[in-house]
C-alpha positions, 0 to 999 in steps of 0.5 A, a space after each residue: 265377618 260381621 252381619 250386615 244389620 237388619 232393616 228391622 233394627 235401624 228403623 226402629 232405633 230412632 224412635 227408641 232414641 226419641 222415646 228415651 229422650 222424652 221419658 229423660 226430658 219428662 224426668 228433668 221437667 219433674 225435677 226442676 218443678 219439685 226444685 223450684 216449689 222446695 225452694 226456700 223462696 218459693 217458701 217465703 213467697 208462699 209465707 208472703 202471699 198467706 200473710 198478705 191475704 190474711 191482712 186483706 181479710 182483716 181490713 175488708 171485716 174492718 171495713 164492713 163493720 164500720 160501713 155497717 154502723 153508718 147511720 147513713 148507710 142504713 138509711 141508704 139502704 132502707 131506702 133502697 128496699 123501699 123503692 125496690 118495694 115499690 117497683 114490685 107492686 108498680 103495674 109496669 112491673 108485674 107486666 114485665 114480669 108476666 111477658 117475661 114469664 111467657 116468653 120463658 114458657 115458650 122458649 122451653 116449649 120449643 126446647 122440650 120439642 127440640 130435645 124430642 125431635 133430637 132423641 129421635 133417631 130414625 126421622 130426619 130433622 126437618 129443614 126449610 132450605 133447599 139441598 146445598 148441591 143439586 142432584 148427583 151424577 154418575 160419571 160412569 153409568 157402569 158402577 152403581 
């Protein structure tokens, strides 16, 4: 005469089942990248992508040696340090850069406060707007 199963076992077969078949499902998924990275195409993609580089490098340190020795290139950039140069001495400039500094000095001031504020654990943060609900009433005035 058999013995009627336990509850026990029945309810926990189907997560040993599903545990199984992840761990299995796990393993396939590791097999199929480690296949697919060994492969030999994978290999000469990988050989064709080094190369490819490689050539991009070689044509980018041509092309900045020859945009180097313009003569017109030069003078477009002498020209250019010379107008920045100028912008820094402008009036307008420096006052921008003045107002700019303020603003900046204020913005970490008030961050500074900020930060305080928030390391502050036992004082509440400070809000202009009212409660978003009113006042809590109890329904039954027995339960406190």
């Amino acid at each position: 005469m058999s013995q009627p199963e336990n509850d026990d076992t029945k309810s926990h077969q189907p997560q040993n089942d599903l545990a199984s078949e992840l761990r299995e499902l796990g393993q396939q998924l590791e097999t199929a990248v480690r296949s697919t990275i060994q492969s030999e195409k994978a290999k000469q993609v990988q050989q064709d992508l080094s190369s490819g580089m490689k050539e991009i490098g070689t044509q980018l340190q041509a092309a900045f040696k020859a945009i180097q020795e313009n003569p017109n290139v030069r003078q477009l950039v002498e020209r250019g340090e010379h107008a920045v140069s100028q912008a820094q001495q402008s009036k307008a400039a420096q006052d921008f850069q003045e107002t700019l500094a303020r603003g900046i000095a204020q913005l970490n001031d008030q961050l500074a406060s900020f930060v305080t504020r928030m390391r502050q654990p036992d004082s509440p943060a400070p809000s202009d707007e009212p409660p978003a609900t009113g006042e809590t009433t109890r329904l039954d005035p027995d339960q406190k």
